[in-house]
C-alpha positions as CSV (number, residue, x, y, z in Angstrom):
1,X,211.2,34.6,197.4
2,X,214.1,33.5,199.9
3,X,216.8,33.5,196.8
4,X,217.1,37.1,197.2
5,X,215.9,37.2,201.4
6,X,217.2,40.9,203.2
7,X,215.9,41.4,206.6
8,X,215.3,44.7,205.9
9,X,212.6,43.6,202.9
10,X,210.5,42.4,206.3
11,X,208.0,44.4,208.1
12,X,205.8,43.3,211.5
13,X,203.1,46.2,212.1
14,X,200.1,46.2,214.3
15,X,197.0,46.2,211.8
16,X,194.8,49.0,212.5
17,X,191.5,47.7,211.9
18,X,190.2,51.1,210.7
19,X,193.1,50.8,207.6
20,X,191.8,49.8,204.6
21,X,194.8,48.3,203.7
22,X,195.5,46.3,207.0
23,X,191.8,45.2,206.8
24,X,192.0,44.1,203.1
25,X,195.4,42.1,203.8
26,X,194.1,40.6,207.0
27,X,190.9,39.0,205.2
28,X,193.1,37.6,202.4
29,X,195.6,36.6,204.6
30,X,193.4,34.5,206.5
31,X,190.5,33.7,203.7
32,X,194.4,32.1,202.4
33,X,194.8,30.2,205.8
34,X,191.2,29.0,206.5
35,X,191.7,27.1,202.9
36,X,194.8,25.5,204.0
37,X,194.3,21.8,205.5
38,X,195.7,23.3,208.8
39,X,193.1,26.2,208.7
40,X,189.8,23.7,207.8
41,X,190.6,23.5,203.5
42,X,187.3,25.8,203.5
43,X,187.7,29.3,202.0
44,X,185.7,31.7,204.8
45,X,182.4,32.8,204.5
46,X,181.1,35.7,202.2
47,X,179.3,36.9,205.7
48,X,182.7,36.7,207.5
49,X,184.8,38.3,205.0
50,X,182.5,41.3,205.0
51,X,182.4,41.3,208.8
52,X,185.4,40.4,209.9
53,X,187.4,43.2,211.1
54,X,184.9,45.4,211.8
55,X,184.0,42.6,214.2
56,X,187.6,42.5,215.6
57,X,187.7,46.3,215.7
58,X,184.6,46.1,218.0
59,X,186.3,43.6,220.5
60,X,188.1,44.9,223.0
61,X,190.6,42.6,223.6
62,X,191.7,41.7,219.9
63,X,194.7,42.6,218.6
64,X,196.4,41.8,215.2
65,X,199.8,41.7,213.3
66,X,200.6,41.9,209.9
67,X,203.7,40.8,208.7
68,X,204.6,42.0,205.2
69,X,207.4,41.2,202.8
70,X,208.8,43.6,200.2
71,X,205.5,45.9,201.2
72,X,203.0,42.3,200.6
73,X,201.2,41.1,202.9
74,X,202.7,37.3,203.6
75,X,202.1,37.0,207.6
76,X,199.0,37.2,210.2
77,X,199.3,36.8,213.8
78,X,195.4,37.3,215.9
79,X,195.5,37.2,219.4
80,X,192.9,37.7,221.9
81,X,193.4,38.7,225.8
82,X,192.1,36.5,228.4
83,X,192.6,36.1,232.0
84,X,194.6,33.7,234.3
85,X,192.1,32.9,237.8
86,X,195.9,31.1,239.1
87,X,198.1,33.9,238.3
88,X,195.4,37.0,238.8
89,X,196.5,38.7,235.4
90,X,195.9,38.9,232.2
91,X,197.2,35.9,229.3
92,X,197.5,36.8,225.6
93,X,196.3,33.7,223.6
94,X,197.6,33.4,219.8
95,X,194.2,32.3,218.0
96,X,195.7,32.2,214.2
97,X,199.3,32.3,212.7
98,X,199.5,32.7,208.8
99,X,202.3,32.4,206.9
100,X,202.0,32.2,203.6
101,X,203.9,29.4,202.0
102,X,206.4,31.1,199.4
103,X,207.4,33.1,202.5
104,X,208.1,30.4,204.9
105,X,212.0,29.9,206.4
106,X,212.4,33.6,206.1
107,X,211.9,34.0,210.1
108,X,208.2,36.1,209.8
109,X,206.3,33.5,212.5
110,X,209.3,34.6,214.9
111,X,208.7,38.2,214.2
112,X,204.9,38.2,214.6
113,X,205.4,36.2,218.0
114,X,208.3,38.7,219.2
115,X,205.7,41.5,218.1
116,X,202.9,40.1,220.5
117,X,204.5,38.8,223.0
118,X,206.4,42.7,223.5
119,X,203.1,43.9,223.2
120,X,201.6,41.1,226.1
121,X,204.2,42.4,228.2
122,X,202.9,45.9,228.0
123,X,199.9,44.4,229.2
124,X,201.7,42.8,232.2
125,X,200.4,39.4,230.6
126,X,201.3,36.2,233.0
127,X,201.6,34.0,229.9
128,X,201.0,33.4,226.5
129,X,198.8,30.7,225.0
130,X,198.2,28.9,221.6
131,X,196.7,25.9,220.4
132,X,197.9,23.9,217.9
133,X,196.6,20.9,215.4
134,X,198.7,17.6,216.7
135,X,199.6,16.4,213.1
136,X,201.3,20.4,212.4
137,X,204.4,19.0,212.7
138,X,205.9,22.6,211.3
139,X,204.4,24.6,213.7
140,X,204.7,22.3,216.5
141,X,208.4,22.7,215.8
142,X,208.3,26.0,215.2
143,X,206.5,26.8,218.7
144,X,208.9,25.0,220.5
145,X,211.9,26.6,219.4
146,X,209.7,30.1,220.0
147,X,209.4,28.4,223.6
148,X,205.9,26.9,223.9
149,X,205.5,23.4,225.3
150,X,201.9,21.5,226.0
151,X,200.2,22.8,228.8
152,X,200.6,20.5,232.0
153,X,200.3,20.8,235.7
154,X,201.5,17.7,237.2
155,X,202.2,14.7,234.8
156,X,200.1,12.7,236.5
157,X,196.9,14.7,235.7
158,X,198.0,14.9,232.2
159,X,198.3,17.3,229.1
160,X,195.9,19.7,228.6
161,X,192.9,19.4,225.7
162,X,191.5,21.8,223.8
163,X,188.0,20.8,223.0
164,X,185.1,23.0,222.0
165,X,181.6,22.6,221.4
166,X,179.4,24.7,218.7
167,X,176.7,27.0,220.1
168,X,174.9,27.2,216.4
């Protein structure tokens, strides 16, 4: 794919949940991710497939980029708006980043994080948030060249954890 790469063969859109199109690309897109090691190696459920963006189209604070090369879809970026209690605004946190892998090094995780974090500051967004595996290596790297370091108040307290706990 990069042998013949041209900047203008790369497009970053906000998906429109309603679009057939954006909706059909964003399940494959990340049905492709959540089989990845980094994404669980576990292809999504039939029930989320067929619920998935009506689900995001019905939450309010969900917003979604497709990135697409030569007009196919090779890039995802879902973020969700939250709220900052120390800051008193709104925060934009980056919940999945797909790239597909024959379309990595061509710059499309920049784009999609340009795209949202434009559209955060529409928002008057504080801050932007992410979480990240520890053994991603790629995207660690990647995220810190974007600008994104490990969230930390005072070294002595630490780095911040994410940890969750399943309500099921």
């Amino acid at each position: 794919m990069a042998n013949s790469f041209n900047m203008t063969d790369i497009s970053i859109i906000r998906a429109d949940y309603s679009n057939p199109t954006h909706a059909r690309d964003l399940v494959l897109l990340m049905n492709e991710y959540a089989q990845d090691p980094m994404g669980g190696s576990e292809a999504l459920s039939e029930f989320c497939q067929d619920n998935l963006v009506e689900k995001l189209q019905n939450f309010p604070t969900a917003y979604s980029w497709l990135a697409y090369y030569q007009h196919k879809p090779v890039g995802l970026l879902n973020a969700f708006l939250g709220f900052s209690t120390f800051k008193c605004q709104p925060l934009m946190n980056i919940h999945d980043v797909i790239v597909q892998q024959q379309a990595r090094g061509l710059g499309i995780s920049r784009q999609l994080f340009e795209a949202a974090e434009a559209h955060a500051r529409t928002l008057d967004c504080c801050k932007m948030t992410l979480e990240v595996l520890s053994g991603n290596e790629p995207a660690k790297q990647a995220y810190r060249a974007f600008g994104y370091n490990n969230y930390q108040l005072d070294e002595n307290t630490g780095i911040a954890e994410f940890w969750q706990k399943y309500l099921d």
